[in-house]
PyMOL Python script that loads the backbone (N, CA, C, O; Angstrom):
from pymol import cmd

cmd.read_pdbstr("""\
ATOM      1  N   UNK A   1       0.844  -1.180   0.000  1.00  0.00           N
ATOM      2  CA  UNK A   1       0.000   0.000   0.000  1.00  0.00           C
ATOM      3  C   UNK A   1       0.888   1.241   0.000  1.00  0.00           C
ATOM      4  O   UNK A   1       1.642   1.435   0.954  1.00  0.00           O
ATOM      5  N   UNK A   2       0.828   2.153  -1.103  1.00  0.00           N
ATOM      6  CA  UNK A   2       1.509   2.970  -1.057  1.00  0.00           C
ATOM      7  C   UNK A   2       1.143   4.376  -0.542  1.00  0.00           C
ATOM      8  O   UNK A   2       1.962   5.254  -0.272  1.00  0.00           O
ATOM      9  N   UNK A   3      -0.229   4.474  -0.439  1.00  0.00           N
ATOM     10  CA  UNK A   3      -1.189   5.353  -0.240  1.00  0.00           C
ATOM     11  C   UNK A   3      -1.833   5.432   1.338  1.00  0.00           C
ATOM     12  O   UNK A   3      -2.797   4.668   1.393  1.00  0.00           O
ATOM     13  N   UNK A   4      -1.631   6.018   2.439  1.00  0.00           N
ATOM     14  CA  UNK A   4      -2.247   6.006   3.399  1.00  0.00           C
ATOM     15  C   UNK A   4      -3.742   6.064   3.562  1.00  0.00           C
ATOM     16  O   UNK A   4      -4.280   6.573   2.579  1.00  0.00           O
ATOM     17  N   UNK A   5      -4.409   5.766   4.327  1.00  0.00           N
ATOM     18  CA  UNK A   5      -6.075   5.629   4.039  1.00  0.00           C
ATOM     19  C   UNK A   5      -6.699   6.941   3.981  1.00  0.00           C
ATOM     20  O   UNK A   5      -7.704   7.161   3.306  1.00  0.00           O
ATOM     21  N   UNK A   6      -6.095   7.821   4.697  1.00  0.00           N
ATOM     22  CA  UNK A   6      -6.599   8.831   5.008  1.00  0.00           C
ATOM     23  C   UNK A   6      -6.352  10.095   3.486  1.00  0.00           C
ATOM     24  O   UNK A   6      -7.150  10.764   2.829  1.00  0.00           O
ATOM     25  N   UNK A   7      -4.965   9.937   3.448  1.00  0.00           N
ATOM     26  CA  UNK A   7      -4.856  10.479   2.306  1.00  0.00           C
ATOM     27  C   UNK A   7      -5.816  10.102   1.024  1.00  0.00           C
ATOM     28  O   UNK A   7      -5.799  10.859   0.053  1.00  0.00           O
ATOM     29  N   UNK A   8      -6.786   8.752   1.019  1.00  0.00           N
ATOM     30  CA  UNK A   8      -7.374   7.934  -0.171  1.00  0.00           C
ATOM     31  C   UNK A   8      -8.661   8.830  -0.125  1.00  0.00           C
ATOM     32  O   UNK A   8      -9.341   9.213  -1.077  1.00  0.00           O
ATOM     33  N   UNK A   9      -8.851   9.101   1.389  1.00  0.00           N
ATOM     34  CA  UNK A   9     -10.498   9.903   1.651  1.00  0.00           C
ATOM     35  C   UNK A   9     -10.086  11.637   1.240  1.00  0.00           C
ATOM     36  O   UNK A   9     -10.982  12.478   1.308  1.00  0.00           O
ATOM     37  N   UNK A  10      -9.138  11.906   0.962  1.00  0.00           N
ATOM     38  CA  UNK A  10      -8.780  13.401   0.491  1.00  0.00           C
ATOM     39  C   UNK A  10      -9.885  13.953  -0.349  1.00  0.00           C
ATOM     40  O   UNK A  10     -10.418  15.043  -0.143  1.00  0.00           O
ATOM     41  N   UNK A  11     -10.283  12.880  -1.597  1.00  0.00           N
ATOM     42  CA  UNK A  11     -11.604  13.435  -2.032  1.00  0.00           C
ATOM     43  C   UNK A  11     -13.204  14.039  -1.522  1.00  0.00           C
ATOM     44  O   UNK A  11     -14.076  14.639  -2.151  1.00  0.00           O
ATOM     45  N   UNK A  12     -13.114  13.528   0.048  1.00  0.00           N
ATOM     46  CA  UNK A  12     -14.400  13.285   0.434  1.00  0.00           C
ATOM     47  C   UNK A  12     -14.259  14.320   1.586  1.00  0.00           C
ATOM     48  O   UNK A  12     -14.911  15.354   1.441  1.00  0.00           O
ATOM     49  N   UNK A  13     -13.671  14.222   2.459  1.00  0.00           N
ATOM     50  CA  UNK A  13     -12.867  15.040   3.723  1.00  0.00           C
ATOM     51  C   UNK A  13     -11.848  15.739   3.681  1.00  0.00           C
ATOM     52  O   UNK A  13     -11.388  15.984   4.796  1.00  0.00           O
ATOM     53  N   UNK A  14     -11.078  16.341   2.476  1.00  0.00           N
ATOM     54  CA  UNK A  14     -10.314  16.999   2.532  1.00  0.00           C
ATOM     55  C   UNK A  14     -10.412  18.592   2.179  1.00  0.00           C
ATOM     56  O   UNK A  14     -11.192  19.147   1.405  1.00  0.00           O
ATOM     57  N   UNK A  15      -9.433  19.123   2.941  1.00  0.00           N
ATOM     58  CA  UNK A  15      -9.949  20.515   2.742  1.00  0.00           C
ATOM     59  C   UNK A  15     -10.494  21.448   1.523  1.00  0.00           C
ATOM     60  O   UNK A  15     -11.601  21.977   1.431  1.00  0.00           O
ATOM     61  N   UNK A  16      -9.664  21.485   0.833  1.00  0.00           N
ATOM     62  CA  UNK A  16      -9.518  22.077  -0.307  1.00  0.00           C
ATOM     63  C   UNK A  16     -11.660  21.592  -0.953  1.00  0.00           C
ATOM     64  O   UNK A  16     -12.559  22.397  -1.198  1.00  0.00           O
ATOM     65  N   UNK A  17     -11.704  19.927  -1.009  1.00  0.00           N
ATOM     66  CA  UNK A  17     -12.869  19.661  -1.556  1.00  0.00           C
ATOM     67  C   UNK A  17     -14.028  20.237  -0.872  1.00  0.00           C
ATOM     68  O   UNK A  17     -14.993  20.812  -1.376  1.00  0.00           O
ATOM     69  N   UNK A  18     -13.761  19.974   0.435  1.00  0.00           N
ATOM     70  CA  UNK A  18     -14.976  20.217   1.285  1.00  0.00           C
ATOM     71  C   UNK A  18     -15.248  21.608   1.298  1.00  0.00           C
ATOM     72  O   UNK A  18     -16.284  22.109   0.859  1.00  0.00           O
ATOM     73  N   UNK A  19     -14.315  22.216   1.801  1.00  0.00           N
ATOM     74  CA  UNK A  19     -14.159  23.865   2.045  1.00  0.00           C
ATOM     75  C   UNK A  19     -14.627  24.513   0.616  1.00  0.00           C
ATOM     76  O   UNK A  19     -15.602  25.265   0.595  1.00  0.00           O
ATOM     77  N   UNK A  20     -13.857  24.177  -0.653  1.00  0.00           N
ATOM     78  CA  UNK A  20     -14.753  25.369  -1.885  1.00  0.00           C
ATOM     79  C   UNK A  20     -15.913  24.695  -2.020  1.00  0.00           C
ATOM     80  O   UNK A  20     -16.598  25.430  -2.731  1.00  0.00           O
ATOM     81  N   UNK A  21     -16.526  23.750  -1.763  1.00  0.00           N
ATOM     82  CA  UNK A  21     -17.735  23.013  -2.623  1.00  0.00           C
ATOM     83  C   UNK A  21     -19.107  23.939  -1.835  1.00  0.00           C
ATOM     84  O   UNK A  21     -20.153  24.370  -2.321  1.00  0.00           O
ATOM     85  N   UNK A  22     -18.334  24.021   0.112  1.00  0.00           N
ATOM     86  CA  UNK A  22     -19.554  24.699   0.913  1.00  0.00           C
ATOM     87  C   UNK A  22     -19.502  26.030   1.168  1.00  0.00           C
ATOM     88  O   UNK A  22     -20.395  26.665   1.729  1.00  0.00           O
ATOM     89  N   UNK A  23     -18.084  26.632   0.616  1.00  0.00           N
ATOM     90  CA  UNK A  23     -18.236  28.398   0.483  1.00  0.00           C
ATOM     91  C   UNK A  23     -18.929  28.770  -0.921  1.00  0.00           C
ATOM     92  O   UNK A  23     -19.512  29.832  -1.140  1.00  0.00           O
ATOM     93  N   UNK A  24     -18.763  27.696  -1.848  1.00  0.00           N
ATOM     94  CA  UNK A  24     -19.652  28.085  -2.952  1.00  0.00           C
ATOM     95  C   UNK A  24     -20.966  27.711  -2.807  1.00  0.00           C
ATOM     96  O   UNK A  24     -21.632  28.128  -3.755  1.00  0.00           O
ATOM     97  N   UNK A  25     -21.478  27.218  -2.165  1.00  0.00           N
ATOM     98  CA  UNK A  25     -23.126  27.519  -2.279  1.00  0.00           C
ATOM     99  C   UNK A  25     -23.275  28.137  -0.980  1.00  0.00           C
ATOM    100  O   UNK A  25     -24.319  28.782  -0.875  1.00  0.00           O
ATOM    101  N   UNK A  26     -22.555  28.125  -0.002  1.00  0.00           N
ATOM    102  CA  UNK A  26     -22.671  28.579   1.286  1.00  0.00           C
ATOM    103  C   UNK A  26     -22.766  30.458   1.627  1.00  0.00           C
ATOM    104  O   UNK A  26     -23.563  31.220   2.174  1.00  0.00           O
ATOM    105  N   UNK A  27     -21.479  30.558   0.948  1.00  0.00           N
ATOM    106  CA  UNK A  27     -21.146  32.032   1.385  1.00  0.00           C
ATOM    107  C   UNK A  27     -19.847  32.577   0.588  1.00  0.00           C
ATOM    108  O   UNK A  27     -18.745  32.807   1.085  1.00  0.00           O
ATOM    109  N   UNK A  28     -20.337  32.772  -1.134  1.00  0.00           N
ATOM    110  CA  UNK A  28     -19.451  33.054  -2.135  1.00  0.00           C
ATOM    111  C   UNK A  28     -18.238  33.991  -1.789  1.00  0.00           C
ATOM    112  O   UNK A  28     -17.040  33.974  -2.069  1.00  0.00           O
ATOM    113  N   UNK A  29     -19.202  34.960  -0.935  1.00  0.00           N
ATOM    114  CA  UNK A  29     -18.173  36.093  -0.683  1.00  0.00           C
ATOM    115  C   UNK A  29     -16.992  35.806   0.177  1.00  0.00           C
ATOM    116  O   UNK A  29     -15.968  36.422  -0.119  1.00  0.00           O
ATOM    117  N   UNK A  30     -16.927  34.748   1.481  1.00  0.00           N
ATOM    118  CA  UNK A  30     -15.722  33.915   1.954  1.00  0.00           C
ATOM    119  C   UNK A  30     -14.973  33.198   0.616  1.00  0.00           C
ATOM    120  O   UNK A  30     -13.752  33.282   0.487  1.00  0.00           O
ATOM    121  N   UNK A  31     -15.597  32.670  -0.110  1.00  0.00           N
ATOM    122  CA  UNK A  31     -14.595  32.178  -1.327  1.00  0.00           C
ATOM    123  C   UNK A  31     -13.724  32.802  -1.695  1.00  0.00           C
ATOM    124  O   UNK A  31     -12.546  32.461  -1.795  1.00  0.00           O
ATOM    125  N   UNK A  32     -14.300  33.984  -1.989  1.00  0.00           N
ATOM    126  CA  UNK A  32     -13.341  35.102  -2.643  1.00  0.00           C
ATOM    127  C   UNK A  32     -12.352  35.897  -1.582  1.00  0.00           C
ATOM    128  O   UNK A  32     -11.340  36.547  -1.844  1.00  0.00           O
ATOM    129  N   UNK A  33     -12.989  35.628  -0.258  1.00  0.00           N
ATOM    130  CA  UNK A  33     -11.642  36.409   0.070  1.00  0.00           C
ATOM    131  C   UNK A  33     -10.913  35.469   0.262  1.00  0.00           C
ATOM    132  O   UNK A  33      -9.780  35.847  -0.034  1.00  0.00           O
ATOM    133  N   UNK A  34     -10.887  33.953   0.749  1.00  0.00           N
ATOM    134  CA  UNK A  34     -10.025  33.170   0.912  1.00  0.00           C
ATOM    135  C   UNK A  34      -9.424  33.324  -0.140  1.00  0.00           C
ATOM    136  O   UNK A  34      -8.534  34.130   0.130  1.00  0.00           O
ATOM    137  N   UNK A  35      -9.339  33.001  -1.377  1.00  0.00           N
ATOM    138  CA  UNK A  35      -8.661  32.839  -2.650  1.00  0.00           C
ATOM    139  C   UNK A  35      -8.307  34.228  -3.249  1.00  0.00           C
ATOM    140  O   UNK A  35      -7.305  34.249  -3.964  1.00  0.00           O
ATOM    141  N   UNK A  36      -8.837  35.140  -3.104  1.00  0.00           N
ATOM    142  CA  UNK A  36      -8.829  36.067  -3.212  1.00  0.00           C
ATOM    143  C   UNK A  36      -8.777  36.535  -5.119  1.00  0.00           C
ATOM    144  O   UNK A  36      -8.018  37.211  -5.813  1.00  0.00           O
ATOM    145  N   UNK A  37      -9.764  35.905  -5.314  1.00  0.00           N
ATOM    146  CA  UNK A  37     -10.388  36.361  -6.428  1.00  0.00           C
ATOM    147  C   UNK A  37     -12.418  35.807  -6.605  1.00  0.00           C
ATOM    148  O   UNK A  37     -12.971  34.864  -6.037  1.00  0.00           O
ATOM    149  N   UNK A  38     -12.792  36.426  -7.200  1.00  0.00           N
ATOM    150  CA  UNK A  38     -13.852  35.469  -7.797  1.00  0.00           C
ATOM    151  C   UNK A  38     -13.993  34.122  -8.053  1.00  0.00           C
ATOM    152  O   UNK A  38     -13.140  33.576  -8.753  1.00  0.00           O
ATOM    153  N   UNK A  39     -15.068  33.388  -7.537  1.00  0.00           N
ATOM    154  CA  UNK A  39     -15.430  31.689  -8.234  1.00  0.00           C
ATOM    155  C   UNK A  39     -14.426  31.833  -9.546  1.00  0.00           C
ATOM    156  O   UNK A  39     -13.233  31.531  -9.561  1.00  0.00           O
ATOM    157  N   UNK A  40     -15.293  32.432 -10.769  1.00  0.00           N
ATOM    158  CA  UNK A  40     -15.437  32.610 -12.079  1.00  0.00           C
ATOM    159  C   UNK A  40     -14.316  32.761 -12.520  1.00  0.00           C
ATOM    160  O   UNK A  40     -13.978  31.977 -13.407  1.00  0.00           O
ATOM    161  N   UNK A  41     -13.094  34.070 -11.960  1.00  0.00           N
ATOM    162  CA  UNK A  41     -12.214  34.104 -12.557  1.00  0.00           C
ATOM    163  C   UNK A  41     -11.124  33.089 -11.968  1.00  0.00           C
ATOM    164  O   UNK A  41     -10.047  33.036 -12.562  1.00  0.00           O
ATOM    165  N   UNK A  42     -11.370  32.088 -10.580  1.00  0.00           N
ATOM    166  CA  UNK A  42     -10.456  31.090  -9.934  1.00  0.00           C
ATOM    167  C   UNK A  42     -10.853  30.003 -11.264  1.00  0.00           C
ATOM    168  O   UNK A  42      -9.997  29.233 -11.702  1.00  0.00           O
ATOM    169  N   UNK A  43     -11.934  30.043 -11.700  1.00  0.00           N
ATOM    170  CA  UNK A  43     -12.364  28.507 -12.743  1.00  0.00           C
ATOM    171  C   UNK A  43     -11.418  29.186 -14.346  1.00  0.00           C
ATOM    172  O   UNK A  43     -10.708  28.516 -15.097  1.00  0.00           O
ATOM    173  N   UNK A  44     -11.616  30.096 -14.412  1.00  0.00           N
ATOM    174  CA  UNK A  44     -10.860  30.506 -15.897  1.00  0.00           C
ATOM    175  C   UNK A  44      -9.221  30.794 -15.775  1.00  0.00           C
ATOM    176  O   UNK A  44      -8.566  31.075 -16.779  1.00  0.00           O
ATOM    177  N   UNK A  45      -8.671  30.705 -14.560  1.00  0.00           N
ATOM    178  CA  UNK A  45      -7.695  30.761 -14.563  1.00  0.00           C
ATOM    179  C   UNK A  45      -7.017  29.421 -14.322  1.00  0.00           C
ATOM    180  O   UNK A  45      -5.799  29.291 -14.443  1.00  0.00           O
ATOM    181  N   UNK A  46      -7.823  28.437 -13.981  1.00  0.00           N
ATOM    182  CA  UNK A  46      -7.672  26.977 -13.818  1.00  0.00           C
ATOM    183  C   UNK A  46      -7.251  26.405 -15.095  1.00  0.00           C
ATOM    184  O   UNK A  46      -6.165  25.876 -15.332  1.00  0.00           O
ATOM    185  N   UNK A  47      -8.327  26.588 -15.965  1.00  0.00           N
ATOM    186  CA  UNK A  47      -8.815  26.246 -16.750  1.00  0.00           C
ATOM    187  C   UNK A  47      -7.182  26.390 -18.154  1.00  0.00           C
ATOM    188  O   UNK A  47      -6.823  25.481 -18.903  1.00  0.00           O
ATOM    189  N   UNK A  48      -6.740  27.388 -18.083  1.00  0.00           N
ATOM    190  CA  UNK A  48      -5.901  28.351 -18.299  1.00  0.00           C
ATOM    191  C   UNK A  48      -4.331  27.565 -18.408  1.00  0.00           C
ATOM    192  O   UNK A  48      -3.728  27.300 -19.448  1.00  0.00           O
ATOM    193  N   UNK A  49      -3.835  27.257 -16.790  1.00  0.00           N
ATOM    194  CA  UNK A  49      -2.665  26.407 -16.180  1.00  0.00           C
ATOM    195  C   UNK A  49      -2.936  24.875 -16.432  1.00  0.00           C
ATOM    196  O   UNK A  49      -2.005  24.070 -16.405  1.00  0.00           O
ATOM    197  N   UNK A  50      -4.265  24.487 -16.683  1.00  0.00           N
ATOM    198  CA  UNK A  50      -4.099  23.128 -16.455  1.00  0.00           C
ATOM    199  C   UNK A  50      -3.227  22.243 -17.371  1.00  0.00           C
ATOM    200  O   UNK A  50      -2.710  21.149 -17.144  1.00  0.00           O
ATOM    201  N   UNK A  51      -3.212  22.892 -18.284  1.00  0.00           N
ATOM    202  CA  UNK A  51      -2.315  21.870 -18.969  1.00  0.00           C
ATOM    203  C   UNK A  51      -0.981  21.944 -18.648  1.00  0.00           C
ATOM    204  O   UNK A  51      -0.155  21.043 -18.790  1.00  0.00           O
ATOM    205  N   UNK A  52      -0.778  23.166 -18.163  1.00  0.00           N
ATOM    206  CA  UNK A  52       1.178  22.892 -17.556  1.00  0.00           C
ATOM    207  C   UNK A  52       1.488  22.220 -16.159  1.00  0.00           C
ATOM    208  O   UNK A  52       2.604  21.816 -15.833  1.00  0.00           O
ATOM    209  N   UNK A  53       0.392  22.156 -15.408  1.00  0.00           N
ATOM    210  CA  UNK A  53       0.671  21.639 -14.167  1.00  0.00           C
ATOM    211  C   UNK A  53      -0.264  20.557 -13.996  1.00  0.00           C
ATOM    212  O   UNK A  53      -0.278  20.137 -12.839  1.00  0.00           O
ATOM    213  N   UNK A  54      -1.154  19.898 -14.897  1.00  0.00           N
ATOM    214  CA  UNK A  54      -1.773  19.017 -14.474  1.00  0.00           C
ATOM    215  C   UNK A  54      -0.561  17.615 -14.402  1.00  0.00           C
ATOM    216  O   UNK A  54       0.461  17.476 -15.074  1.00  0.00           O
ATOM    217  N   UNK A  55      -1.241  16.545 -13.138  1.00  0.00           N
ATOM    218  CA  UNK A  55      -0.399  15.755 -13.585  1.00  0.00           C
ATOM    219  C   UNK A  55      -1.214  14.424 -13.293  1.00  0.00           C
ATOM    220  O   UNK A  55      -2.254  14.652 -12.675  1.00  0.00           O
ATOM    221  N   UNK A  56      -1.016  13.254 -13.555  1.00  0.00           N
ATOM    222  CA  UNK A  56      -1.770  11.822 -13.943  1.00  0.00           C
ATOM    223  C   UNK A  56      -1.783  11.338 -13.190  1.00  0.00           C
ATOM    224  O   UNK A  56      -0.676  11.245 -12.658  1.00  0.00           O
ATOM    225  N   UNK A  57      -2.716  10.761 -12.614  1.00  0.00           N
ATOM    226  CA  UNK A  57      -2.939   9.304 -11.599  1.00  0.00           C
ATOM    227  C   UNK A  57      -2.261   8.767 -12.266  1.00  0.00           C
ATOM    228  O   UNK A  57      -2.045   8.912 -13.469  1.00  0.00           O
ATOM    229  N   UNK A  58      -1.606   7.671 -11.096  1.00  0.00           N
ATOM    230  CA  UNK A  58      -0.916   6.713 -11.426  1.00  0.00           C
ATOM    231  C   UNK A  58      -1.341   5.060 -10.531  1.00  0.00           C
ATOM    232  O   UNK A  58      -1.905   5.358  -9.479  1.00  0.00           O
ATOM    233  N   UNK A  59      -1.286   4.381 -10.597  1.00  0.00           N
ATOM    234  CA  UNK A  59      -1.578   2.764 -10.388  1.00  0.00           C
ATOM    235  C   UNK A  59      -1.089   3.123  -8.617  1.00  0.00           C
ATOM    236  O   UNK A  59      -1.522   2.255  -7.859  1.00  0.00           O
ATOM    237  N   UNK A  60      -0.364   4.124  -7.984  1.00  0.00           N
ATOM    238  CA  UNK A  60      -0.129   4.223  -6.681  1.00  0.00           C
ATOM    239  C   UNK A  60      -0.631   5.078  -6.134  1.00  0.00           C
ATOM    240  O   UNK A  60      -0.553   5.031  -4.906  1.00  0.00           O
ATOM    241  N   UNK A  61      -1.274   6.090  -6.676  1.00  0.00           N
ATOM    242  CA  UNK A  61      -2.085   7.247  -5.945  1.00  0.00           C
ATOM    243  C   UNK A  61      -2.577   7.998  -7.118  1.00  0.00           C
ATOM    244  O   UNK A  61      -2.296   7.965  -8.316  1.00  0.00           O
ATOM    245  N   UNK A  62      -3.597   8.849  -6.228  1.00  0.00           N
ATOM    246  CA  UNK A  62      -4.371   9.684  -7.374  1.00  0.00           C
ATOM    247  C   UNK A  62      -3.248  11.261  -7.285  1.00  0.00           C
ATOM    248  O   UNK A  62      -2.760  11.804  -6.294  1.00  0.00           O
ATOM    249  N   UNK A  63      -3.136  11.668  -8.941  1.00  0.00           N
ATOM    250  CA  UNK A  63      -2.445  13.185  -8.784  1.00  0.00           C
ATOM    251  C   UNK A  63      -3.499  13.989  -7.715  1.00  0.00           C
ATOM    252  O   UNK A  63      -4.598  13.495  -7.459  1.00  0.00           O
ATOM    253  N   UNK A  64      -3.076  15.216  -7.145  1.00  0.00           N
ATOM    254  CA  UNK A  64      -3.487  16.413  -6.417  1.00  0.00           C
ATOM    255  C   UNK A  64      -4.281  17.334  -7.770  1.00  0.00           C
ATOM    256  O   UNK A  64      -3.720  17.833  -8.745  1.00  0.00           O
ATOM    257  N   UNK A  65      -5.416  17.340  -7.503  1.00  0.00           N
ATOM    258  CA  UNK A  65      -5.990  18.267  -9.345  1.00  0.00           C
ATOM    259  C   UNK A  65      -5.292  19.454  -9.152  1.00  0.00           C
ATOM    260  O   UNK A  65      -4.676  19.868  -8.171  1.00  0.00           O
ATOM    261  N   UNK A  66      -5.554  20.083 -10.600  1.00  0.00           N
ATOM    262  CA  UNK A  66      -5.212  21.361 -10.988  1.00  0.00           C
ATOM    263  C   UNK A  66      -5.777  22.618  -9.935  1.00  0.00           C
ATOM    264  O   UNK A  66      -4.926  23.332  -9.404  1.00  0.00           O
ATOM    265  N   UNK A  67      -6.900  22.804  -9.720  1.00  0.00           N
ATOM    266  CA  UNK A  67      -8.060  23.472  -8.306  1.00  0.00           C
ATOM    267  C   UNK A  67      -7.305  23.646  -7.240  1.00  0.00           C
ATOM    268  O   UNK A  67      -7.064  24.716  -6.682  1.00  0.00           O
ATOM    269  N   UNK A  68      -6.917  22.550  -6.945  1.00  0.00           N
ATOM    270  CA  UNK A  68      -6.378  22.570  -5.336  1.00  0.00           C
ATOM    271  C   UNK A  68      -4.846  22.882  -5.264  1.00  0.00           C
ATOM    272  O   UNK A  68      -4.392  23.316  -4.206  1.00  0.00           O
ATOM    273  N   UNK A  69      -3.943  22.658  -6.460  1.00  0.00           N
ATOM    274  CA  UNK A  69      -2.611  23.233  -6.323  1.00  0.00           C
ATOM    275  C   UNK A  69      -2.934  24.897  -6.600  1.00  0.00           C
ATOM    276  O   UNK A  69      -2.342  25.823  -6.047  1.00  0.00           O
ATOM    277  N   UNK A  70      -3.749  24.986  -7.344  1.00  0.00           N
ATOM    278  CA  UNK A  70      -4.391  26.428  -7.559  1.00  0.00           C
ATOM    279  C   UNK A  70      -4.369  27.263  -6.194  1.00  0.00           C
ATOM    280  O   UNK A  70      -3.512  27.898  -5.579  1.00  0.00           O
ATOM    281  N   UNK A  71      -5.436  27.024  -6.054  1.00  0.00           N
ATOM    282  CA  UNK A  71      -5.955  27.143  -4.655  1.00  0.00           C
ATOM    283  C   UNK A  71      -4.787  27.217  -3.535  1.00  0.00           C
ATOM    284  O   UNK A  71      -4.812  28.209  -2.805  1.00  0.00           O
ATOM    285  N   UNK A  72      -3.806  26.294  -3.341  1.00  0.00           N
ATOM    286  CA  UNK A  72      -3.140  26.524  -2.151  1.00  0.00           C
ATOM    287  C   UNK A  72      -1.812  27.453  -2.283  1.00  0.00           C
ATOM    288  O   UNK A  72      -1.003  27.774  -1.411  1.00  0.00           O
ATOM    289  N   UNK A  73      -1.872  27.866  -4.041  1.00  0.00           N
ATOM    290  CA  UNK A  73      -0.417  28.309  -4.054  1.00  0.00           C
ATOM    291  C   UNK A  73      -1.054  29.707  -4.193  1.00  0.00           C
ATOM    292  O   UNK A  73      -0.197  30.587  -4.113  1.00  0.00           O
ATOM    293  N   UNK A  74      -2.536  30.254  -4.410  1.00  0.00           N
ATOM    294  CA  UNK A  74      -3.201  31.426  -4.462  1.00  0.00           C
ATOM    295  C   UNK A  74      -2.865  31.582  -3.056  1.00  0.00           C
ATOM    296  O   UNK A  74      -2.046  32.491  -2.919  1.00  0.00           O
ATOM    297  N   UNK A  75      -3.257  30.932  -1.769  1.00  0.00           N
ATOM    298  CA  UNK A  75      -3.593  30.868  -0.515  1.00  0.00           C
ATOM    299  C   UNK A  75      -2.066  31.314   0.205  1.00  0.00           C
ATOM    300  O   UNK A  75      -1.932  31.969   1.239  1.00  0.00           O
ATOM    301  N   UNK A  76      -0.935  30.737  -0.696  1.00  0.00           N
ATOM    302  CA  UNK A  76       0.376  30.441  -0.227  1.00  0.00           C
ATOM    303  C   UNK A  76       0.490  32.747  -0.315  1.00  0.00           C
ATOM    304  O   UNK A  76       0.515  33.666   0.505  1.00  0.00           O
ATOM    305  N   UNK A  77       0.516  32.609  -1.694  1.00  0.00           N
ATOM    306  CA  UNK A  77       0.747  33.917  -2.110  1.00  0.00           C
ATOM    307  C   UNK A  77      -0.043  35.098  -1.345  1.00  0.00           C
ATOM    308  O   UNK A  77       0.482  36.207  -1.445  1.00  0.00           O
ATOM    309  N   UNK A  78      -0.980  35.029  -0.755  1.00  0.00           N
ATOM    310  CA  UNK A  78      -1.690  35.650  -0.465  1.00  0.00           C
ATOM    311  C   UNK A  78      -1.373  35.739   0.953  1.00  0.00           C
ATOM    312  O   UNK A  78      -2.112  36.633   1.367  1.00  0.00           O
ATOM    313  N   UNK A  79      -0.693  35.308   1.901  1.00  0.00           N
ATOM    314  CA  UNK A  79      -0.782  35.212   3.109  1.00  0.00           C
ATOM    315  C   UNK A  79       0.677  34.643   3.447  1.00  0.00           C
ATOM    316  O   UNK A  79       1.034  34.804   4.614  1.00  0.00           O
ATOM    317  N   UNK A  80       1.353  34.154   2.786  1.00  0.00           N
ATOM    318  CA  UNK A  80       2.967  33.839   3.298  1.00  0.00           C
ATOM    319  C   UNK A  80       2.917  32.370   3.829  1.00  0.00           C
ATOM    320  O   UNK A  80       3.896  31.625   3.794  1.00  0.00           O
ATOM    321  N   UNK A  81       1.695  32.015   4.325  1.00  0.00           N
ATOM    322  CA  UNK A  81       1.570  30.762   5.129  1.00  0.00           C
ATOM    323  C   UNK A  81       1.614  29.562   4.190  1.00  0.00           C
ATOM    324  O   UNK A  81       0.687  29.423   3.391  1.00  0.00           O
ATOM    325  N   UNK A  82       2.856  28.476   4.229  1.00  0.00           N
ATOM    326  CA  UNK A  82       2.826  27.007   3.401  1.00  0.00           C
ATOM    327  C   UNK A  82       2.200  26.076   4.181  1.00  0.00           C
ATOM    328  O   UNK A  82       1.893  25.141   3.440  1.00  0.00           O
ATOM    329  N   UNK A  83       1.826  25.842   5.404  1.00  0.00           N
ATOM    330  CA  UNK A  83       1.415  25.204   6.527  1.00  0.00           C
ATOM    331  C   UNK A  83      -0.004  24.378   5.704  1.00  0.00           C
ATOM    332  O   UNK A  83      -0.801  25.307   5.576  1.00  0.00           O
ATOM    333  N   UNK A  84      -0.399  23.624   5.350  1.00  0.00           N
ATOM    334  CA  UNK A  84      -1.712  22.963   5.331  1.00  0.00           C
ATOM    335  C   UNK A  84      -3.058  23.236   5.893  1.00  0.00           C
ATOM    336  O   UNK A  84      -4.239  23.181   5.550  1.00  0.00           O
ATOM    337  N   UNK A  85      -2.119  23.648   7.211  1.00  0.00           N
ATOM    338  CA  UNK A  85      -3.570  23.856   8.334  1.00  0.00           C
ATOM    339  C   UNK A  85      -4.521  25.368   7.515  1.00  0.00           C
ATOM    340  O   UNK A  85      -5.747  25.480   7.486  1.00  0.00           O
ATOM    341  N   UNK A  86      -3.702  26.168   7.046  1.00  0.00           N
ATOM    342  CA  UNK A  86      -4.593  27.014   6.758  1.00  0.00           C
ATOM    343  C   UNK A  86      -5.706  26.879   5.326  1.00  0.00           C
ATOM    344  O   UNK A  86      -6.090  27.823   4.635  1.00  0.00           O
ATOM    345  N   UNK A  87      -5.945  25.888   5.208  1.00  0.00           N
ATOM    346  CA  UNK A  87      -7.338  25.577   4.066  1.00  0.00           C
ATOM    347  C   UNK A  87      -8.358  25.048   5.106  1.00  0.00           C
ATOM    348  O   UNK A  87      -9.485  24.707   4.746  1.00  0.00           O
TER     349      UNK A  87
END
""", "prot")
cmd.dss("prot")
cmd.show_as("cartoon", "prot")
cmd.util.cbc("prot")
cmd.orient("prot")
């Protein structure tokens, strides 16, 4: 097993998923300041990088998507903090 269990539930319980899925129907305007742009322009700028930074599941773990490296290196830039805890 190359994959810890917990890391396998990343899709379901992990920050990045849980946190944009319930500030976007929840309370858009926390979206945006966390990320510190718009839904709209965080999805077109995704949309944008993905092909230089996307990278492939492989037979030992699933890649980290394009969204969430997005997302944490917006988060990184925006605040100085690399720490995890802050998503």
């Amino acid at each position: 097993m190359w994959e810890r269990k917990w890391i396998q539930r990343r899709k379901l319980h992990g920050a990045y998923n849980a946190l944009s899925r319930e500030l976007r129907m929840e309370d858009p305007s926390q979206l945006r300041n966390f990320i510190r742009m718009f839904a709209e322009d965080f999805e077109e700028l995704s949309s944008w990088i993905a092909p230089m930074v996307q990278k492939m599941d492989t037979n030992m773990r699933q890649a980290i998507s394009v969204g969430e490296r997005l997302m944490l290196t917006l988060r990184f830039l925006a605040t100085g903090n690399n720490k995890a805890t802050t998503m």
